[in-house]
N, C-alpha and C positions, 0 to 999 in steps of 0.2 A: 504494500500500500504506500503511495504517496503521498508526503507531510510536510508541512510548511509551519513553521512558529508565527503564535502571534504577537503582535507584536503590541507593547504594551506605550501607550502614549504617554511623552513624556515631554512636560515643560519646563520654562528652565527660567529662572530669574535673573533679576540684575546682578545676585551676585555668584551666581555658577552656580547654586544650590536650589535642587530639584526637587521637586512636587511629582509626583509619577501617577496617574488614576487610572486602574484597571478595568479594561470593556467589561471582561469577563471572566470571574473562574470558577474552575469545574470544579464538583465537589461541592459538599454541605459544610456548613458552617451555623451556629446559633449566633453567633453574634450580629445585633442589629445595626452597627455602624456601615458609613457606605465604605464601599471598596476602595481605599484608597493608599499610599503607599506613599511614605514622607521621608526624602531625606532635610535633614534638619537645616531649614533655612526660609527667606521670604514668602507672600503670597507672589505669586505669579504675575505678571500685564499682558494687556493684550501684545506689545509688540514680545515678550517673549514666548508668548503663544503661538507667533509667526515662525518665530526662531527654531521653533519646537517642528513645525510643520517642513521647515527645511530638513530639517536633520532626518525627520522620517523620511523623506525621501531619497535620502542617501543610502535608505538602510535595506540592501540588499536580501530577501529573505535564501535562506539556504534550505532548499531541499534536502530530505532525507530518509531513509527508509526503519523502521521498527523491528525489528529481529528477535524473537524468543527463541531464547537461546538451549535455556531451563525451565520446567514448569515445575512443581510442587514440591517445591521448599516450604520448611513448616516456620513462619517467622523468619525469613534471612536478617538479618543487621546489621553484617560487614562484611567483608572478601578483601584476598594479597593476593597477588600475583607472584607465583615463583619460579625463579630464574631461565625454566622449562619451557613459560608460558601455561603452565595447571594454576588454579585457580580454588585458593582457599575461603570457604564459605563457612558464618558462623550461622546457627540457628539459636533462636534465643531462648528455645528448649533444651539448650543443651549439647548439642551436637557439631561437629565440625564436619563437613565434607569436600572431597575434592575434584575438581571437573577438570579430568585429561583426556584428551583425546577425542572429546565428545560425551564419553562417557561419565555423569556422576556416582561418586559412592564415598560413603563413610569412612571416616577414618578414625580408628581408637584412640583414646585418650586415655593415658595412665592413672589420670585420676585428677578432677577438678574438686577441689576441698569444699564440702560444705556451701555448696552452691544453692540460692536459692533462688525459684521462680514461680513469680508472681505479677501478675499487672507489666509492668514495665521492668519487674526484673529477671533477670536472667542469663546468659551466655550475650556477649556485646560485641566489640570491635576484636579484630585482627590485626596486627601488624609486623610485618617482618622486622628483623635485627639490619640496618645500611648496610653490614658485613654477613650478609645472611650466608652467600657462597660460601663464605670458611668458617661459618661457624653454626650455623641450620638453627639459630634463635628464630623462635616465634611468641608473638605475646598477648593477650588475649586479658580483655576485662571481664568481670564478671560481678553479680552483685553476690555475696555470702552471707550467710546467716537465715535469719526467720521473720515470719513478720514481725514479731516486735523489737528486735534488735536486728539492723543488719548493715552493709556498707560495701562502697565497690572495692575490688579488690584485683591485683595485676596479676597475671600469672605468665610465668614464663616456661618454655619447652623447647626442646628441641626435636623438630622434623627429622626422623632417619626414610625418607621417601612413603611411609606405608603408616605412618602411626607419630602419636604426638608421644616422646619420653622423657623422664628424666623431670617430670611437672615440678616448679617449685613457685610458691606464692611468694611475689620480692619486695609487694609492697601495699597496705592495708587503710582506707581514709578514715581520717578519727574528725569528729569523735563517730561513733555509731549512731544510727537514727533506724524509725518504726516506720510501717509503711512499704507500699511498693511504687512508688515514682522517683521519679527525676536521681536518675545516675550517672547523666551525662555519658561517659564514657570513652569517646574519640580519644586515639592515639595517633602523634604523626611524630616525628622525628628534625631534630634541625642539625644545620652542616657538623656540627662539633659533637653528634651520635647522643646526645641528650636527646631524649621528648619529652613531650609536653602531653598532659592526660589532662580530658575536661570534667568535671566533677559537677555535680548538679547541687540545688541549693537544698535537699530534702523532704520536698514536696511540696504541698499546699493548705492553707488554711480550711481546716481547725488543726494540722498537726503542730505538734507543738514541740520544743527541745529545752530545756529545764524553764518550764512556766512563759515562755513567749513564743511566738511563730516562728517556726523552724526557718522560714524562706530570711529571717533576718541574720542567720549566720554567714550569708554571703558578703556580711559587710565587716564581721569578725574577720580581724588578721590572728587570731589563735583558732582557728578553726579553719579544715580543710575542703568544707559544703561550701559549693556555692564559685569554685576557683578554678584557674587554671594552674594545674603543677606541670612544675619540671624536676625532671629526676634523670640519674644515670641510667645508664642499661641495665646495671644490676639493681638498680632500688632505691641507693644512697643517692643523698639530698648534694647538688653543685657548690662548691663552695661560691660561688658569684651569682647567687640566687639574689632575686632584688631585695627580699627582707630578711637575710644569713642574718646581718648586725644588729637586729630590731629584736631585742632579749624579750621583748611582747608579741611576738608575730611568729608564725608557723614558716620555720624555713624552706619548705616547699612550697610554697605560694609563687606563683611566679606573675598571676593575676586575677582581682577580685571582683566581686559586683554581679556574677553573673547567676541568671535562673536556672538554665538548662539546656547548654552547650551539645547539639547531638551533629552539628556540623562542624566541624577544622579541618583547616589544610593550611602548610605549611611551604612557601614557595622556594623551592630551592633556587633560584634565577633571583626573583628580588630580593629574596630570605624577608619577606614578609610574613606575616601569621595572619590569617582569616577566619572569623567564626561566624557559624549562626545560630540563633539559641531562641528557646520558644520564650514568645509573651505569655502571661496569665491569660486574659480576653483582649487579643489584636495586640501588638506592641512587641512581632517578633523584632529582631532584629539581628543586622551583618553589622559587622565590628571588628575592625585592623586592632590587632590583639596587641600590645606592646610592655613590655614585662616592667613589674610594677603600678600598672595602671588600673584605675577605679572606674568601672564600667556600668555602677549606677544601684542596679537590683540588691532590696526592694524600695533602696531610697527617692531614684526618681528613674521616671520610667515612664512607658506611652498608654502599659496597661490598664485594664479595666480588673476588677475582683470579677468574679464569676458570680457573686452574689450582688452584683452594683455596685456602680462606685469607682473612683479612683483609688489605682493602687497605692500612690504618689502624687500630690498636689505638682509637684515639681516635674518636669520634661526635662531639664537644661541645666545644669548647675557649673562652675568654674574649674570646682577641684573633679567634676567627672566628664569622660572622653565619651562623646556624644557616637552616635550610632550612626554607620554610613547610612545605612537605608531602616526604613522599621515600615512594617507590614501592618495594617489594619482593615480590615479582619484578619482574624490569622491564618498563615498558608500552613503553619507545622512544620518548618524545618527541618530539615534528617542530611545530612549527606553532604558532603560540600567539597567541590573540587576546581582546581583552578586550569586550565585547559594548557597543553602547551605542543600537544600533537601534531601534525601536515594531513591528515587525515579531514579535517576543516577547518581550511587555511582562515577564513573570515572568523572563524570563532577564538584562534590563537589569544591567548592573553587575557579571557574571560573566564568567569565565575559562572559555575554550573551548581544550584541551592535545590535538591530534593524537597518536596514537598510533600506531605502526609495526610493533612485534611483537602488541599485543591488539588493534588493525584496530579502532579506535572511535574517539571522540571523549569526549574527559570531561569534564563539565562542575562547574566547583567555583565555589563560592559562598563570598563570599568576607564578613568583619565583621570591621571593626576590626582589619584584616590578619589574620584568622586565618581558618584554614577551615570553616567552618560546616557543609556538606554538598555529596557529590560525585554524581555521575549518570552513570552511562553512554553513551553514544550509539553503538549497532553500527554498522558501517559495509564490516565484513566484506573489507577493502582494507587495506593500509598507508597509514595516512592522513601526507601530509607537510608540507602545508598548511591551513590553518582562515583564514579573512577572512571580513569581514563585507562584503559589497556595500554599492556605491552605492544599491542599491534596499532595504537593509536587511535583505536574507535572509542566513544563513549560508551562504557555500561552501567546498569539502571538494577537496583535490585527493587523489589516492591515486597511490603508489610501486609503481607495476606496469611490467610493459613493457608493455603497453596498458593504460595510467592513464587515468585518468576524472576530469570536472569534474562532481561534485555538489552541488546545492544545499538545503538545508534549508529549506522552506516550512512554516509551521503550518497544520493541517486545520482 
């Protein structure tokens, strides 16, 4: 079948900072606000309305064709790519498997400690070791415990071609929390073989974490909910972490503020870091991650409480770094990859944001860190993951209970 993105309009003000309003997206949503998409700045004029109208017609749509690849995966969450070109898939039931040759099948696991799943917890991300070839590390999130105490937790293995061995857990998020939401969990890697793991804030109101709303330990520097870490390959904390010297702060923080990080990517080419993290009601948002930086949740923010109301009086504040782009209603964020393939030459250097509750794929273009123009991609699934293959094509895992591995090829 034959596909075209659509293409999302977008205005542009006097001072470069964009208003984005969505024709349309697929998928349900409760929330009653209009469809609209704010990166933080001006209202619009009519002559940059005009301006707006030039640019769209610059913008070449790219054809492309939808490929299933895999059908009935239970829960997919993440995929690696290894060095063969097989292809490692986690199920959030549990399960790892791997697609060579065409062929999928399981792969044993020596044993994930005390794993538990529930609602949103479960077996998470994948990611290889940068020196995988010589040393067959693989690492994988997971949430552990029960409902009423539990926390993500890293585990590390090594792949001998057939089976995951050698399991060891290198590193555990404190403090513990009840409940089965928000574990974030994305793992990516930066040039100096550290990565960084996103961490959720512990859920939502009425939970609570000694007598107040959990979702407020995001803004705790002694607490590990709610952040981005960075850690060694084996576990232990960098010594040039942004808050090592802060005898009141969690030396693995490397950034705080956030709700619930399920998209990162990390660009090797500009050694930027990229997240997208869900809003409460509307108020997802993309965010240039930068270590030691305060990125607002739940102190100011674009969301609504699901019970009404502002979650935050405040949108904007001075000591916090404002969000490239925020989503309202919310699209549900999963997945987030930054494009750099010949496979589609016009999408080179763009940000591909899975989406969960609008079942697409968005594609934003990105100048001078700002958002320039956004694109649809239907996908008619809860998409959870987005990567870019060893072969260069885009693929697409989708959050079903018979999920599918999709790939994007251009016609």
């Amino acid at each position: 079948m034959h596909y075209q993105p659509k293409a999302i309009e977008t205005l542009r003000s006097p001072l470069n900072l964009t208003i984005s309003a969505i024709a349309l997206l697929t998928g349900s949503c409760t929330t009653p606000e209009p469809n609209l998409n704010i990166l933080i700045g001006a209202q619009p004029t009519a002559s940059a309305i005009a301006t707006n109208k030039a640019i769209n017609k610059e913008l070449t749509p790219t054809s492309f064709k939808k490929v299933t690849v895999v059908k009935d995966l239970e829960r997919p969450w993440g995929m690696a790519w290894l060095p063969d070109g097989a292809i490692l898939i986690t199920e959030r039931v549990g399960r790892v498997k791997i697609l060579r040759n065409g062929s999928l099948e399981k792969i044993a696991i020596a044993n994930i400690p005390n794993i538990f799943i529930s609602g949103q917890a479960g077996l998470m991300d994948i990611s290889l070791h940068p020196r995988f070839d010589q040393n067959s590390l693989v690492y994988l999130t997971y949430s552990s415990g029960n409902f009423q105490s539990n926390h993500t937790s890293i585990l590390r293995a090594k792949f001998d071609g057939k089976a995951l061995v050698e399991p060891q857990v290198i590193f555990e998020v404190k403090p513990s929390k009840s409940g089965n939401q928000h574990f974030g969990s994305r793992i990516v890697w930066l040039p100096d073989e550290t990565m960084l793991i996103a961490i959720g804030d512990g859920g939502n109101p009425p939970l609570e974490l000694n007598g107040e709303l959990i979702r407020k330990q995001a803004q705790k520097l002694d607490s590990q909910l709610g952040k981005v870490l960075r850690l060694k390959d084996d576990g232990s904390i960098p010594s040039d972490n942004p808050f090592v010297k802060n005898t009141s702060a969690n030396p693995a923080i490397w950034s705080y503020g956030h709700r619930n990080i399920q998209g990162l990517f990390a660009d090797p080419l500009s050694q930027q870091v990229w997240a997208t993290e869900h809003g409460a009601r509307g108020g997802d948002e993309l965010n240039l991650i930068e270590a030691g930086k305060n990125y607002g949740w739940p102190a100011v923010s674009f969301s609504q409480e699901y019970t009404g109301g502002k979650v935050s009086k405040e949108t904007s504040r001075p000591d916090i770094v404002d969000p490239k782009l925020v989503w309202t209603p919310s699209i549900a964020p999963s997945g987030l990859m930054l494009y750099r393939g010949d496979r589609f030459p016009d999408w080179r250097g763009n940000l591909f944001a899975g989406a969960l509750v609008s079942k697409e794929v968005v594609r934003i273009k990105i100048e001078a860190n700002k958002t320039v123009i956004q694109e649809t991609i239907p996908i008619g699934q809860r998409v959870r993951d987005v990567r870019q293959g060893k072969d260069g094509f885009i693929y697409i895992l989708t959050d079903e209970q018979a999920g599918q591995l999709i790939r994007l090829e251009p016609m």
